[in-house]
N, C-alpha and C positions, 0 to 999 in steps of 0.2 A: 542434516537432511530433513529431518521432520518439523524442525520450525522454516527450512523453506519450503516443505509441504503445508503447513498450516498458513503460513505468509500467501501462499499463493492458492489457498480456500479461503481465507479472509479478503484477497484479494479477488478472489474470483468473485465470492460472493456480493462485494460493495461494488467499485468503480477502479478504473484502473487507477491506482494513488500516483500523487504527484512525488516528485524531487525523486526520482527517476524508477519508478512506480514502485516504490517504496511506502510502505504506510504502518503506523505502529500497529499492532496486532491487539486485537481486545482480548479479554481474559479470557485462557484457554480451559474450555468443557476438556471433556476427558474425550480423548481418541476413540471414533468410530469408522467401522469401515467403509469404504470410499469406492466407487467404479468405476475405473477410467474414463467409460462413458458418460459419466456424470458427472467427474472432474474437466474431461473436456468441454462437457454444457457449462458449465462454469465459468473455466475461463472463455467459451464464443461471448456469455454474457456479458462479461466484463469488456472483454472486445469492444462489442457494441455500444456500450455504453461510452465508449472516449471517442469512437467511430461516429462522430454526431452528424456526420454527412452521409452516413451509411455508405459508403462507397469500398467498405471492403479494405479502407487502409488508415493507420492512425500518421496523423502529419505531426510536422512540431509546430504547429498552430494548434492543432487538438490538444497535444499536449498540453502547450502552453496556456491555454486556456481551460484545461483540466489546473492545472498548479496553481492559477491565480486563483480559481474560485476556491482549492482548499485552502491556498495560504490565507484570504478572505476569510473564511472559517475557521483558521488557526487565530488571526488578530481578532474576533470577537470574543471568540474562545478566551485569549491572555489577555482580553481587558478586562473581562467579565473577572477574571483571576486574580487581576493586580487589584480591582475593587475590592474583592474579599480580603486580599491581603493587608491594603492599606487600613480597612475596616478592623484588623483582626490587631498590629501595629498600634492605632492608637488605641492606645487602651482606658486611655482617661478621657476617650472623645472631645480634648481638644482643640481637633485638628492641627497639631502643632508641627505634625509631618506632611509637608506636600504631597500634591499626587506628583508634580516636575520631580521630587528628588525618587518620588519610589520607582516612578516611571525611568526613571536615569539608571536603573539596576538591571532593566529589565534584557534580556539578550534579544538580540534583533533575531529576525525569523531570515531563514534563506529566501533570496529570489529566487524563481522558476529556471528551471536548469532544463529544456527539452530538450538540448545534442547529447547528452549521456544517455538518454535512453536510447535517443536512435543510433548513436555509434555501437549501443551491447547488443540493438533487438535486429539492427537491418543489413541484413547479412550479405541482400543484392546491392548494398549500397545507392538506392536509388533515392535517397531521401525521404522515406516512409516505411512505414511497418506494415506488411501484412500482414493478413491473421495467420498465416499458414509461419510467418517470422516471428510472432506472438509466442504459437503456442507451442513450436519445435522444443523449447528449452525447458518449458514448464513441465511438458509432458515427458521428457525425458529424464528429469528428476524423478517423477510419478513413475514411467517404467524401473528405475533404479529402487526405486521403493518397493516396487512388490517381485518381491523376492524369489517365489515360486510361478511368477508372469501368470497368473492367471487372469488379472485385467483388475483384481481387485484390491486393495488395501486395508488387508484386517489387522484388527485392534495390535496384534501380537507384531505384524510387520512394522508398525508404524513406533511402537514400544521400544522393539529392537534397534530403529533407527536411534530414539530417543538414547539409548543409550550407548551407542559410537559417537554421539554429540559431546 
C-alpha cells in the first residue's frame, strides 16, 4: 500500500508515466504526512499534465503520446548508457569491441501500450479517462491509508502500511 502511495506522489508529483502510468520511483525520503487535499492537488496536477487538450479527459492519443515521448527519453537515456558501458569494456582503448555487438546485448524498450490504462482507468467505458475516473482509485488507496480518516497521512500511518507490505 505505501509504495502505491508513494508511486502515486511520485506520480502525482511529475506527469502521468507512460506503459500504463507506471513510472520507476526515485529514491525514497523518509515518509511525511500528506493531506488528502493535497494529494488530490497532486494527482488534478498530474491529470493536467497528460490532459494537453485541457478538456477534462485523457484519451489514448494523450496517452500515447505521453509513452513516446518518455520512451524517447528512455532510448537517450540507454544510449548515453551503452556509451559508458562500451567505454568502461574496452579497457585497452582498442576499440576492439563494437558498439553493433554491445548494442546487440542491449533489451529493446516496450512499445506504448495506451488500452491498458484505459481498460483499468475508464470505468464508463466510453474510451477516455476522466479526472473524476483518475482519481477514484488513487484516492481510495489514500482513504485506506489513513487509518483514523482524518483526511491526513501521518508518518506513523504510512510506516504501518510499510510494514503489512
Amino acid at each position: 500500500m505505501t509504495r502505491i502511495l508513494l508511486a502515486c506522489a511520485a506520480f502525482a508529483a511529475s506527469t502521468i508515466p507512460g506503459a500504463a502510468f507506471a513510472q520507476s520511483q526515485p529514491a525514497q525520503a523518509a515518509p511525511q504526512s500528506e493531506t488528502r487535499a493535497n494529494f488530490a492537488a497532486k494527482i488534478d496536477s498530474a491529470f493536467n499534465n497528460v490532459d494537453t487538450n485541457h478538456d477534462g479527459n485523457v484519451t489514448k492519443a494523450e496517452i500515447q503520446a505521453l509513452q513516446t515521448k518518455e520512451l524517447q527519453d528512455m532510448q537517450t537515456r540507454q544510449q548515453q548508457q551503452m556509451d559508458a558501458e562500451f567505454k568502461k569494456l574496452d579497457t585497452n582503448h582498442d576499440n576492439s569491441l563494437s558498439v553493433a555487438e554491445f548494442k546487440a546485448a542491449a533489451r529493446p524498450l516496450p512499445a506504448p501500450a495506451p488500452d491498458e490504462p484505459l481498460k483499468r482507468l475508464d470505468t464508463n467505458k466510453d474510451g477516455k479517462i476522466s479526472k473524476d475516473e483518475y482519481r477514484a482509485p488513487k484516492l481510495a488507496d489514500f482513504d485506506k491509508a489513513d487509518a483514523n480518516h482524518d483526511g491526513t497521512l501521518t508518518v506513523a500511518e504510512l510506516q504501518a502500511i510499510a510494514k503489512r507490505q
